[in-house]
N, C-alpha and C positions, 0 to 999 in steps of 0.2 A: 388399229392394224392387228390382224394376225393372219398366224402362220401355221398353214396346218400341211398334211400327206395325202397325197390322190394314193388309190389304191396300184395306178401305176409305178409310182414310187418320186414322182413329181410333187418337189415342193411349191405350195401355193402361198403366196405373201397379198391377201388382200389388204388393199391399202383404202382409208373413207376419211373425208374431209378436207383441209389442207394439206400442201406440201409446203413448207417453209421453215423460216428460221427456229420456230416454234418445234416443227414436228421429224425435220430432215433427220438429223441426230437417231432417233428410234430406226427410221427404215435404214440410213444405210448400215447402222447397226445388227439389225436385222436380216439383211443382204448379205452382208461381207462372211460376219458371223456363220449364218447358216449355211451358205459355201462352203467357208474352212473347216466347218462341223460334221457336216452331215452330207460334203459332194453328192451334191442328185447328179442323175442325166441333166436333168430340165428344173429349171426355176422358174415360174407363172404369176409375171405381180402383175394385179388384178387391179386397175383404175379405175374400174367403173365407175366409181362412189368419189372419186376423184374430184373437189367443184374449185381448186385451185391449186396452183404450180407456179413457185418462183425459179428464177433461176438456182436458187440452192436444192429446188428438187431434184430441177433436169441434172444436177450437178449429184445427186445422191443415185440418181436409174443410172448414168454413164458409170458411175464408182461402183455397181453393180453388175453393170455389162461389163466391166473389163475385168472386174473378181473372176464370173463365170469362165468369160474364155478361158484365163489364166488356169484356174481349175476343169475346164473343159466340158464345162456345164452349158446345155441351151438353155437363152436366154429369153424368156417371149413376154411381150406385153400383152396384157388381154385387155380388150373392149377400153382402151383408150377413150375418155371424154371428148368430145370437140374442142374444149377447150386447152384438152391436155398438148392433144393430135397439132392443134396450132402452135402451141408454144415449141414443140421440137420440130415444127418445119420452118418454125421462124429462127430458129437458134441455127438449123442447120443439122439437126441432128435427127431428122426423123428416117432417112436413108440407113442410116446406120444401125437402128431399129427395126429396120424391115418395114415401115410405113407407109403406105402409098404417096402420093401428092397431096390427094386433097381425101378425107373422109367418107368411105362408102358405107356407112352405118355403123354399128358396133360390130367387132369380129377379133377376133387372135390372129398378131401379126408375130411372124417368126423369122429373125435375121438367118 
């Protein structure tokens, strides 16, 4: 994972490999963190490279959507995996995310 500055002034958190009990601990540290740090406009975590999500992920991106509101940051996921994209329309959670229904290829989806 890391985290770098668009020259917009949007923070980018790409994230590569798993999301789980292994790896959660680092991102929503890195979420939370760089909210309370650094308030962007906009925070851009980046799934691409995303090839697994437990539930202690989706539970690490919700800990990060609700940091941002609370500090009044947009929160956007980009290029969501198919795998990822399922897992938060099966939990229930991909609405809240701004996610369609069903995947229309890779794109930046913004609540």
């Amino acid at each position: 994972m890391t985290t770098r500055r668009q020259a917009d002034g949007a923070i980018v958190v790409d994230v590569r490999g798993t999301l789980d009990a292994a790896t959660v601990d680092a991102l929503r540290e890195a979420l939370v963190g760089t909210l309370h740090s650094d308030r962007p406009a906009s925070m851009i975590v980046d799934l691409t490279y995303v090839t697994f999500m437990d539930s202690q992920g989706v539970g690490a991106l919700v800990t990060g959507y609700n940091t941002a509101r609370e500090t009044g940051t947009r929160f956007v996921l980009r290029n969501p995996s198919e795998f990822v994209h399922r897992q938060l329309r099966v939990t229930g959670l991909a609405e809240m995310f701004g996610l369609p229904a069903a995947p229309a290829g890779r794109q930046t989806y913004t609540p």
